[in-house]
mmCIF file as Biopython writes it, N, C-alpha, C and O atoms, coordinates in Angstrom:
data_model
#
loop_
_atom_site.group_PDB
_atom_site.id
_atom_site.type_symbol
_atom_site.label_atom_id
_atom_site.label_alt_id
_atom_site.label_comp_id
_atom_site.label_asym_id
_atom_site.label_entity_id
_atom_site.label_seq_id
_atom_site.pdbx_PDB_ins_code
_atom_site.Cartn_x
_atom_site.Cartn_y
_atom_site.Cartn_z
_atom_site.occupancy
_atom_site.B_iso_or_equiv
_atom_site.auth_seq_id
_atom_site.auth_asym_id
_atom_site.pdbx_PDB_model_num
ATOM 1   N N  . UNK A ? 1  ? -6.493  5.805   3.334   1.0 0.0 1  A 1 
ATOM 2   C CA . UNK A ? 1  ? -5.439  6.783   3.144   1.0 0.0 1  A 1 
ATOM 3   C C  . UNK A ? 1  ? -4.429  6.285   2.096   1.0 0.0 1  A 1 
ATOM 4   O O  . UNK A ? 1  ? -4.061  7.052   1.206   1.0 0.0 1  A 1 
ATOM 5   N N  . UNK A ? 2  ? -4.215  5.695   2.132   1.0 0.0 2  A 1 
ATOM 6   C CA . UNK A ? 2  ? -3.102  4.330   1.393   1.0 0.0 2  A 1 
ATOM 7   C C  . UNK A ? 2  ? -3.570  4.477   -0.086  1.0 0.0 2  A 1 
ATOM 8   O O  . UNK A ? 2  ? -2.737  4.754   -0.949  1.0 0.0 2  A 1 
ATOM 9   N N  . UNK A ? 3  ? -4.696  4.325   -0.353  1.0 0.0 3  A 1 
ATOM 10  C CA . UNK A ? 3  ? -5.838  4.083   -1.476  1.0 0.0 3  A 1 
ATOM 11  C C  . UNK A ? 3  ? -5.764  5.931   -1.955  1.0 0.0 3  A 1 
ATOM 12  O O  . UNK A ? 3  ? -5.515  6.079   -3.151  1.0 0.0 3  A 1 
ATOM 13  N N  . UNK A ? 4  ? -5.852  6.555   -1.577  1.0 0.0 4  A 1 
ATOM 14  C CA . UNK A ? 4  ? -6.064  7.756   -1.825  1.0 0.0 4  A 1 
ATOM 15  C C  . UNK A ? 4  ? -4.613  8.616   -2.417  1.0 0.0 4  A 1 
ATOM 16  O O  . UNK A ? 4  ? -4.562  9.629   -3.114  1.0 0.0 4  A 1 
ATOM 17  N N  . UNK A ? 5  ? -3.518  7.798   -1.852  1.0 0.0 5  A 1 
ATOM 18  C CA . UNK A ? 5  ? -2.467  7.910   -1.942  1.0 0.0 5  A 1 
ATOM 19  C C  . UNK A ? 5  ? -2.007  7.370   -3.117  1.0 0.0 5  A 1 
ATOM 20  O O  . UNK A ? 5  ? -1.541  7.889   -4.131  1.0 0.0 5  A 1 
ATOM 21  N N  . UNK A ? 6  ? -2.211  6.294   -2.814  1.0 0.0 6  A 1 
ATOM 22  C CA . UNK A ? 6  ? -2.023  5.415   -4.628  1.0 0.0 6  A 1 
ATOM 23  C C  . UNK A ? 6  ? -2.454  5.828   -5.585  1.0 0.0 6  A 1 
ATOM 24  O O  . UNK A ? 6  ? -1.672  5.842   -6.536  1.0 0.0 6  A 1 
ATOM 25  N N  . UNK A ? 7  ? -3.835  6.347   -5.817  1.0 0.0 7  A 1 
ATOM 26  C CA . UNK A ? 7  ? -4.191  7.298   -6.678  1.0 0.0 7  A 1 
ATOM 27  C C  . UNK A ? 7  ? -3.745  8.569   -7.234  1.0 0.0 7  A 1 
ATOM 28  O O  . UNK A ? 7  ? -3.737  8.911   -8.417  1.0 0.0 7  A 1 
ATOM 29  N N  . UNK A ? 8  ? -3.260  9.417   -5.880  1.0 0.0 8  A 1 
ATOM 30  C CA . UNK A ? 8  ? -2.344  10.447  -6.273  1.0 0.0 8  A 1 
ATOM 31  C C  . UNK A ? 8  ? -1.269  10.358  -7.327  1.0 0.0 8  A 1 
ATOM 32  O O  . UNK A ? 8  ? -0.990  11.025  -8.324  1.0 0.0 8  A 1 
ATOM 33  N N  . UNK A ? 9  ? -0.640  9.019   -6.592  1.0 0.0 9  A 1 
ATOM 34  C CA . UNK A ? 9  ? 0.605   8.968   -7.367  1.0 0.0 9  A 1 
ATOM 35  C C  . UNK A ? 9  ? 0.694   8.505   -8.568  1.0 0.0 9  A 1 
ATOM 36  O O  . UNK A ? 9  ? 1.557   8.840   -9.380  1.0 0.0 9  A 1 
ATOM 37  N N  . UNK A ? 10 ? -0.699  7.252   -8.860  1.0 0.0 10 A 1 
ATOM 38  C CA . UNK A ? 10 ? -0.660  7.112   -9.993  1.0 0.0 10 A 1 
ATOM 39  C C  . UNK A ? 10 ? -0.742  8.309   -11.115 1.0 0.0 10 A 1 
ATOM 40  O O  . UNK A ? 10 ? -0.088  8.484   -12.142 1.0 0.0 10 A 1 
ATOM 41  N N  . UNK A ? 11 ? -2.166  9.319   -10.308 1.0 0.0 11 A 1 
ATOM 42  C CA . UNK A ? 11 ? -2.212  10.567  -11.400 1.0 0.0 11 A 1 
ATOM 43  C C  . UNK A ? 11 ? -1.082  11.084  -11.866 1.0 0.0 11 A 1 
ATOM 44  O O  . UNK A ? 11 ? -0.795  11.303  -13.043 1.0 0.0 11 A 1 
ATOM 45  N N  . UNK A ? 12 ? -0.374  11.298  -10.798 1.0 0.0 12 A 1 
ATOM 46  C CA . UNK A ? 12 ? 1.147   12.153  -11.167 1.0 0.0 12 A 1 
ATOM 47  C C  . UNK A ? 12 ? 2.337   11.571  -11.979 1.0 0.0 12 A 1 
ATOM 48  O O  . UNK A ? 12 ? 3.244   12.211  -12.510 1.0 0.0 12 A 1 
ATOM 49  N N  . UNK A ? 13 ? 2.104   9.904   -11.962 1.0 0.0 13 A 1 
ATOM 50  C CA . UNK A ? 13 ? 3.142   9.181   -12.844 1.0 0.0 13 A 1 
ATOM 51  C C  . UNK A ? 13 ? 2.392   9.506   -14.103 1.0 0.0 13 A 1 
ATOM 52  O O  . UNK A ? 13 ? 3.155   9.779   -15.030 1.0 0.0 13 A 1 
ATOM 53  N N  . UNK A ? 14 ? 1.575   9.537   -14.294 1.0 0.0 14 A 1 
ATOM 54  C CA . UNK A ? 14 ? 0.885   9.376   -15.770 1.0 0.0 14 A 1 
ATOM 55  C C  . UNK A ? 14 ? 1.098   10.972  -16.435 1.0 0.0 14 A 1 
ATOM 56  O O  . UNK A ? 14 ? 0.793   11.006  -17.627 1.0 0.0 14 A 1 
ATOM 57  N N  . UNK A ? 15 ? 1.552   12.250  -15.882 1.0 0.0 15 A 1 
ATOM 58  C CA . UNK A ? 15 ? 1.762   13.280  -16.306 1.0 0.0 15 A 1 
ATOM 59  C C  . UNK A ? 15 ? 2.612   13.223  -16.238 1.0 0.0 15 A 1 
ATOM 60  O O  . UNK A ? 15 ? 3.089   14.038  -17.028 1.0 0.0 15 A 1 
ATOM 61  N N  . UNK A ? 16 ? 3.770   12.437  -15.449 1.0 0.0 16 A 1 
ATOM 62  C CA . UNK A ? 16 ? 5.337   13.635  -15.885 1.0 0.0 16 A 1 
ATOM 63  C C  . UNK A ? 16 ? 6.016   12.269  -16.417 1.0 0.0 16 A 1 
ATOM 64  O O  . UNK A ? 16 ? 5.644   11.147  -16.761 1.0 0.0 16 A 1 
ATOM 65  N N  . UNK A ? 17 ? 7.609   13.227  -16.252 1.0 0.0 17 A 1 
ATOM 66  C CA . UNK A ? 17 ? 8.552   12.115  -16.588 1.0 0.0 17 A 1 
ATOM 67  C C  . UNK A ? 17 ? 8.993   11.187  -15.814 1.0 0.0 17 A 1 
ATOM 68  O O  . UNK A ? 17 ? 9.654   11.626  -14.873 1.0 0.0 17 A 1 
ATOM 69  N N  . UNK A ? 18 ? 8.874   10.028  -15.857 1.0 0.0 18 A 1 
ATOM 70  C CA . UNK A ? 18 ? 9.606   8.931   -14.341 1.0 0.0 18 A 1 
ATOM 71  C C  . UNK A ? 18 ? 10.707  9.109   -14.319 1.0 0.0 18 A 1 
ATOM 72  O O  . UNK A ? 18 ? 11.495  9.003   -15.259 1.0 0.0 18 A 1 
ATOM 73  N N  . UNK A ? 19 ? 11.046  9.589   -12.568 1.0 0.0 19 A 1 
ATOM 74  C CA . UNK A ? 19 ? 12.197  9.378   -12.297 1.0 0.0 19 A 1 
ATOM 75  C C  . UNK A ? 19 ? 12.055  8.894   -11.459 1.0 0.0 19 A 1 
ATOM 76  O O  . UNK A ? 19 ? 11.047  8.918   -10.752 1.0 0.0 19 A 1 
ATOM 77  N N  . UNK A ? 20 ? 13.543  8.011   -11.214 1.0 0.0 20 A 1 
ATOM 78  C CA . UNK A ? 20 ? 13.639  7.061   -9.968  1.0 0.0 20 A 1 
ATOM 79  C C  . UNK A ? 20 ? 13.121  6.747   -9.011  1.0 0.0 20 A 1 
ATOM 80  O O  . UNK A ? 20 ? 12.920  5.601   -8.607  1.0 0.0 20 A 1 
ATOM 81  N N  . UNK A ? 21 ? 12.648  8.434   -8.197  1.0 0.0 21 A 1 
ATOM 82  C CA . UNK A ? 21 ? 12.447  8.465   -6.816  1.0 0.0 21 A 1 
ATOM 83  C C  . UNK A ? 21 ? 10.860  7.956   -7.375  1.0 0.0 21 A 1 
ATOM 84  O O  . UNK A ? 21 ? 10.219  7.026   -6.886  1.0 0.0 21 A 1 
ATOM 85  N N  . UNK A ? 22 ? 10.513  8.660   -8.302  1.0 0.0 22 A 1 
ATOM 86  C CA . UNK A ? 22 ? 9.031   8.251   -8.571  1.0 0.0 22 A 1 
ATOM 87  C C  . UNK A ? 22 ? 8.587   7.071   -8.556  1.0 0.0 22 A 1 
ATOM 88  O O  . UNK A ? 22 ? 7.715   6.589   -7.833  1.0 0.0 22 A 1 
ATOM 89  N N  . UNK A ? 23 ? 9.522   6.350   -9.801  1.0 0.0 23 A 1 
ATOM 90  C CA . UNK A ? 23 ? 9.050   4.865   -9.547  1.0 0.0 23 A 1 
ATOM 91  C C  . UNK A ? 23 ? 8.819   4.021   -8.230  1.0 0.0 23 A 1 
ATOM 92  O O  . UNK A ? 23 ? 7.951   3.239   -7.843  1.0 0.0 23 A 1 
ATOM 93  N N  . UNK A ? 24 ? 10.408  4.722   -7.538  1.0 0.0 24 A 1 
ATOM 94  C CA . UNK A ? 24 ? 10.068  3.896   -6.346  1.0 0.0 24 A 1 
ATOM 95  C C  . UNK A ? 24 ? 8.654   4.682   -4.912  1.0 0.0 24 A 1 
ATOM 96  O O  . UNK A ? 24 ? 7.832   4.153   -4.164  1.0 0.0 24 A 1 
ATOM 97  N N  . UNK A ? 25 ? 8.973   5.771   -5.127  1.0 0.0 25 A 1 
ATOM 98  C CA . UNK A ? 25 ? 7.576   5.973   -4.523  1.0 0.0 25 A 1 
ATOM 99  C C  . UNK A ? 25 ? 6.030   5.475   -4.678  1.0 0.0 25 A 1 
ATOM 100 O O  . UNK A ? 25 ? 5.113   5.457   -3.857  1.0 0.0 25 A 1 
ATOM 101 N N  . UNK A ? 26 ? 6.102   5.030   -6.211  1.0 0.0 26 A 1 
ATOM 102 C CA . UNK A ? 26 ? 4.986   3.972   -6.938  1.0 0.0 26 A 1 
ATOM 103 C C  . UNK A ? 26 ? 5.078   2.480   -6.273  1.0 0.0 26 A 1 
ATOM 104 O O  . UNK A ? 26 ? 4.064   1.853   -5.964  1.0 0.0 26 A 1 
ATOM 105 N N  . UNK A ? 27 ? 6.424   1.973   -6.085  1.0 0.0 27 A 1 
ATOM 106 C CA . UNK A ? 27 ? 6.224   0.962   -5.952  1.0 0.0 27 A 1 
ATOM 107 C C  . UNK A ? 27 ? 6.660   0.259   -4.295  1.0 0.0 27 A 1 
ATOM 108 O O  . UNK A ? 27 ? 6.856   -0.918  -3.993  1.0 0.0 27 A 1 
ATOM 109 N N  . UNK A ? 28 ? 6.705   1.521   -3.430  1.0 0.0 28 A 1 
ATOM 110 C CA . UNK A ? 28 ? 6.070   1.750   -2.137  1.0 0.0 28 A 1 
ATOM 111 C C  . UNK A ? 28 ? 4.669   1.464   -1.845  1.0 0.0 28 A 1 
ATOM 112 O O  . UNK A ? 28 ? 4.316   0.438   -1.262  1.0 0.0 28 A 1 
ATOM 113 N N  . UNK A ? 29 ? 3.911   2.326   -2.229  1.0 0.0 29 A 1 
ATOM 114 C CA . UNK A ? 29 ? 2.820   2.513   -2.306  1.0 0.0 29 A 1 
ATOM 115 C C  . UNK A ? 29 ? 2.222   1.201   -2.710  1.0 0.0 29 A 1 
ATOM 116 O O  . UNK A ? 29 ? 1.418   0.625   -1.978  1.0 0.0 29 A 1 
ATOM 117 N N  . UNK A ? 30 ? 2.621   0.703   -3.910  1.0 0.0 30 A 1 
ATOM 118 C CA . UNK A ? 30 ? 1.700   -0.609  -4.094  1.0 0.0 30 A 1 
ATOM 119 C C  . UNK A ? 30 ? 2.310   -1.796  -3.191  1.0 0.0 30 A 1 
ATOM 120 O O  . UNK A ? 30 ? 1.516   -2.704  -2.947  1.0 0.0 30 A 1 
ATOM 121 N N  . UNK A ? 31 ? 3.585   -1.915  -2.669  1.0 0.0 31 A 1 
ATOM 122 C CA . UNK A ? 31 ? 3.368   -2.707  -1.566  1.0 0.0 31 A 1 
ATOM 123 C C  . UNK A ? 31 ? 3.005   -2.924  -0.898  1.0 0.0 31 A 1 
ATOM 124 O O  . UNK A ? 31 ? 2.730   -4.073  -0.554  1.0 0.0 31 A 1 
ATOM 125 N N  . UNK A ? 32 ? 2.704   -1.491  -0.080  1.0 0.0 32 A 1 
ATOM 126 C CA . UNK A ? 32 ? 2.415   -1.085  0.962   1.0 0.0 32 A 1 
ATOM 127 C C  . UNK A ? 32 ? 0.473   -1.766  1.339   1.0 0.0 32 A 1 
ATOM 128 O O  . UNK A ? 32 ? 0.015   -2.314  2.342   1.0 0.0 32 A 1 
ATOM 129 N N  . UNK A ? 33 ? -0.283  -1.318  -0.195  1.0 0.0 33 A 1 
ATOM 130 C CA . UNK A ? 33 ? -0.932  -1.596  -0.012  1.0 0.0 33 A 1 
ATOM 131 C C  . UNK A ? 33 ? -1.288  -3.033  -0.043  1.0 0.0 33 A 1 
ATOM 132 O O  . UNK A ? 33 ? -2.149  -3.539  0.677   1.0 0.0 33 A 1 
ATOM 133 N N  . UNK A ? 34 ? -0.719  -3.530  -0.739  1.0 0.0 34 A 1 
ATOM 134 C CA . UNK A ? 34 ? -0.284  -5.337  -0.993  1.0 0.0 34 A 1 
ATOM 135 C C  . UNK A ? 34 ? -0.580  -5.875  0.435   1.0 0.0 34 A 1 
ATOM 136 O O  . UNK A ? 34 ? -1.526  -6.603  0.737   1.0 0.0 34 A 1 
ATOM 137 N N  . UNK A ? 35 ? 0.552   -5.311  1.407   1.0 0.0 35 A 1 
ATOM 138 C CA . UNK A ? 35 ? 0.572   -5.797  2.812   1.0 0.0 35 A 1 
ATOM 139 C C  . UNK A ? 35 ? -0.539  -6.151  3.609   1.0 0.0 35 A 1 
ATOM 140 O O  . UNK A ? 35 ? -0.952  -7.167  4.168   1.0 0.0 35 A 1 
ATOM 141 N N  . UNK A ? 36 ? -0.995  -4.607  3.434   1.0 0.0 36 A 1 
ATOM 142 C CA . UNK A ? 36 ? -2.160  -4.356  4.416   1.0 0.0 36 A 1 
ATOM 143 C C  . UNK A ? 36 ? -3.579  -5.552  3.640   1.0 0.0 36 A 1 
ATOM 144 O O  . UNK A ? 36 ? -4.475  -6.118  4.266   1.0 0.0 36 A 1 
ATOM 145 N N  . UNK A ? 37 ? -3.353  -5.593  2.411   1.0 0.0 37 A 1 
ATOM 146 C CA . UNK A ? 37 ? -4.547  -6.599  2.032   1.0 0.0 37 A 1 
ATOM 147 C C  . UNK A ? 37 ? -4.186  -8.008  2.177   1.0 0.0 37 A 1 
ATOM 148 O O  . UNK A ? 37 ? -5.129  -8.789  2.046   1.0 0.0 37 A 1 
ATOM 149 N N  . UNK A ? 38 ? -3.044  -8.507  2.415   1.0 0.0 38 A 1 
ATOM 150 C CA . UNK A ? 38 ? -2.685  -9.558  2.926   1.0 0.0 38 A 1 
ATOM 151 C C  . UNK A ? 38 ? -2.405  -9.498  4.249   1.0 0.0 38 A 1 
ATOM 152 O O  . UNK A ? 38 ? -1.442  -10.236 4.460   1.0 0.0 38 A 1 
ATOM 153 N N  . UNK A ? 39 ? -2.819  -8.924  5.339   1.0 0.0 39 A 1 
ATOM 154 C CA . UNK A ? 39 ? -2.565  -8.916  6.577   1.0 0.0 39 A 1 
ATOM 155 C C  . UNK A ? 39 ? -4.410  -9.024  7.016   1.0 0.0 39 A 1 
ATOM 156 O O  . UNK A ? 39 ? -4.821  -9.692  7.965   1.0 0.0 39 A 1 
ATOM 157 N N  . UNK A ? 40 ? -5.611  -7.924  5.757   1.0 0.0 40 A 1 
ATOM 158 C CA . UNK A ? 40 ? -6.484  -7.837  5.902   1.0 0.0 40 A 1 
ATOM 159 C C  . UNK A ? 40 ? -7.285  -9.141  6.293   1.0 0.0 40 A 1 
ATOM 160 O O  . UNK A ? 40 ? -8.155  -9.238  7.159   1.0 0.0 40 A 1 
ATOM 161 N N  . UNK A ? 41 ? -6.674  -10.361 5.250   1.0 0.0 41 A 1 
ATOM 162 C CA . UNK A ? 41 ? -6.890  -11.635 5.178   1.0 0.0 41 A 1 
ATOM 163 C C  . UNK A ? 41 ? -6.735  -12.796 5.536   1.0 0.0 41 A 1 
ATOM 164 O O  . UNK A ? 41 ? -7.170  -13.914 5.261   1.0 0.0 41 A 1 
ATOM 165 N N  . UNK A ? 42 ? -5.678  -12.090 6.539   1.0 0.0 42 A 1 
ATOM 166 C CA . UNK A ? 42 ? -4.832  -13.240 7.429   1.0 0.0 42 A 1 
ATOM 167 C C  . UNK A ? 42 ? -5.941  -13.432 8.800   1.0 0.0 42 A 1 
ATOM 168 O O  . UNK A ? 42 ? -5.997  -12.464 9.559   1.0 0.0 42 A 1 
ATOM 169 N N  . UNK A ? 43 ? -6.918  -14.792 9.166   1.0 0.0 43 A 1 
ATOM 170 C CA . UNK A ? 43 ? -7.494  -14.730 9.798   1.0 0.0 43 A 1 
ATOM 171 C C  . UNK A ? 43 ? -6.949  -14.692 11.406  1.0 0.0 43 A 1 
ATOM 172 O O  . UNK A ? 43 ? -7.700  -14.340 12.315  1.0 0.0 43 A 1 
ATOM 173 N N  . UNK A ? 44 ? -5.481  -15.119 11.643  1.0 0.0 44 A 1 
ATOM 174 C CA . UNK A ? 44 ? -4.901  -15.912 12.761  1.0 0.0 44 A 1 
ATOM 175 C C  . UNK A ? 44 ? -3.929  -14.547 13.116  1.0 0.0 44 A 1 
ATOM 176 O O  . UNK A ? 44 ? -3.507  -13.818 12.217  1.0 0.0 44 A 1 
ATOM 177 N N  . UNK A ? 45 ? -3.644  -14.318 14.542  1.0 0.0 45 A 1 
ATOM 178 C CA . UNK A ? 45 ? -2.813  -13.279 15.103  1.0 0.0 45 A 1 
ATOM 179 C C  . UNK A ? 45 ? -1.425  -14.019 14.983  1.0 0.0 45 A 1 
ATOM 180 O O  . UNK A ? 45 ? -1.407  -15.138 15.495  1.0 0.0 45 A 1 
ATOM 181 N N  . UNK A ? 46 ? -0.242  -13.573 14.384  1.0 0.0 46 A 1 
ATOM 182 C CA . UNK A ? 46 ? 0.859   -13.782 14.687  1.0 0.0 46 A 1 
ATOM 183 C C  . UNK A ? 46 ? 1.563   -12.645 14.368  1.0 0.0 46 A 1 
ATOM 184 O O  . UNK A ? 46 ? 1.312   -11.747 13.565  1.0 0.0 46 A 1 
ATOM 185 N N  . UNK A ? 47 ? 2.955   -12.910 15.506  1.0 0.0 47 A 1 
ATOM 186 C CA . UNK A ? 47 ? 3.682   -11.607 15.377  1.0 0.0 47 A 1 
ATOM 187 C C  . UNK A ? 47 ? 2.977   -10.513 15.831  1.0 0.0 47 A 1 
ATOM 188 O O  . UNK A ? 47 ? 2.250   -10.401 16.818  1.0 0.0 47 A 1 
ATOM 189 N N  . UNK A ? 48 ? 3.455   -9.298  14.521  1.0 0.0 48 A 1 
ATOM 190 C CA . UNK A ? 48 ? 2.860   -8.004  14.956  1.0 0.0 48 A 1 
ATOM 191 C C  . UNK A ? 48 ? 1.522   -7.882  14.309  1.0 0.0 48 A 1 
ATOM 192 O O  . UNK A ? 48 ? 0.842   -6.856  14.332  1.0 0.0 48 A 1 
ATOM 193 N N  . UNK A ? 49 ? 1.199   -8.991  13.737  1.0 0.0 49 A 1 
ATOM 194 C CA . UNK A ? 49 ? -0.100  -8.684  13.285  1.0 0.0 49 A 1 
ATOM 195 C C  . UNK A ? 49 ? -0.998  -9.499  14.147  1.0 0.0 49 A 1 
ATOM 196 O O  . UNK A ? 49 ? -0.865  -10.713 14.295  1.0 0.0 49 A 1 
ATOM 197 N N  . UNK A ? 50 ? -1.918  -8.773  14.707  1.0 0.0 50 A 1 
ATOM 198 C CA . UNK A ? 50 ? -2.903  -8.890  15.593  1.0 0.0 50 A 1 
ATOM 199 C C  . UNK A ? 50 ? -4.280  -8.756  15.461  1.0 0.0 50 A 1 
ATOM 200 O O  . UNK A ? 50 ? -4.580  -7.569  15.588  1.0 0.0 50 A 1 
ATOM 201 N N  . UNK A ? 51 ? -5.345  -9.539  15.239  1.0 0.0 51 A 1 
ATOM 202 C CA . UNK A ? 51 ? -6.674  -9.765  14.667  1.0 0.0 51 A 1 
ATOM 203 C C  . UNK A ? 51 ? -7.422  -9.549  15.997  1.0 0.0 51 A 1 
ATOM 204 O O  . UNK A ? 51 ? -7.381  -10.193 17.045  1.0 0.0 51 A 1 
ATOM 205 N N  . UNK A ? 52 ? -8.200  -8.321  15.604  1.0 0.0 52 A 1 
ATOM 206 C CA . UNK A ? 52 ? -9.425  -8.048  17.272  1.0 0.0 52 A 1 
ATOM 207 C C  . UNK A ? 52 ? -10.443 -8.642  16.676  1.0 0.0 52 A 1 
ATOM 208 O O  . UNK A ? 52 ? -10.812 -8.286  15.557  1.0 0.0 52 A 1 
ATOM 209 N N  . UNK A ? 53 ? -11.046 -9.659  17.376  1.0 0.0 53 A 1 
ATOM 210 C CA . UNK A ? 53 ? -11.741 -10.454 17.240  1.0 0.0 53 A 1 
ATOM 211 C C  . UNK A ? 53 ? -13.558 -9.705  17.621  1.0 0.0 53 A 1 
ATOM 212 O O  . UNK A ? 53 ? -14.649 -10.271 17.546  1.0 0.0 53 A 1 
ATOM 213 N N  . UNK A ? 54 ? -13.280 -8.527  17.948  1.0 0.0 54 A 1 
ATOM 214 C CA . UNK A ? 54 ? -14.503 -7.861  18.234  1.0 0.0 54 A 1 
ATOM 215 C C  . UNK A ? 54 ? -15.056 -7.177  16.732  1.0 0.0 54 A 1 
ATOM 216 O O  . UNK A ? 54 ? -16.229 -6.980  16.414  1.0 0.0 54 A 1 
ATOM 217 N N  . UNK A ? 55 ? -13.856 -6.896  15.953  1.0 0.0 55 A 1 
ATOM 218 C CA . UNK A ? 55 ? -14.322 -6.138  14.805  1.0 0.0 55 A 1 
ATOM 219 C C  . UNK A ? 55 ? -15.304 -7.021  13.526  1.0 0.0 55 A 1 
ATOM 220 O O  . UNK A ? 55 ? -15.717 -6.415  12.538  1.0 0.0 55 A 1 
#
């Protein structure tokens, strides 16, 4: 979803004019996904991040 999202927004930065909210909605998005691929990689449960060991 995240991925699909990022894409959106990239399409839409690349047609209009940047404004603020845009950028920062861009650079939401690429944190966001940042996180989740560094959480993807984190082998060990701490905190709120929690690794099911079944998956």
């Amino acid at each position: 979803m995240l991925r699909e999202l990022h894409e959106d927004v990239q399409a839409f930065y690349r047609d209009c004019q940047p404004t603020r909210e845009l950028i920062e909605l861009r650079n939401a998005v690429q944190t966001a996904l940042l996180v989740v691929h560094a959480a993807a990689l984190n082998p060990e449960s701490k905190g709120c991040h929690w690794v099911n060991a079944d998956d």
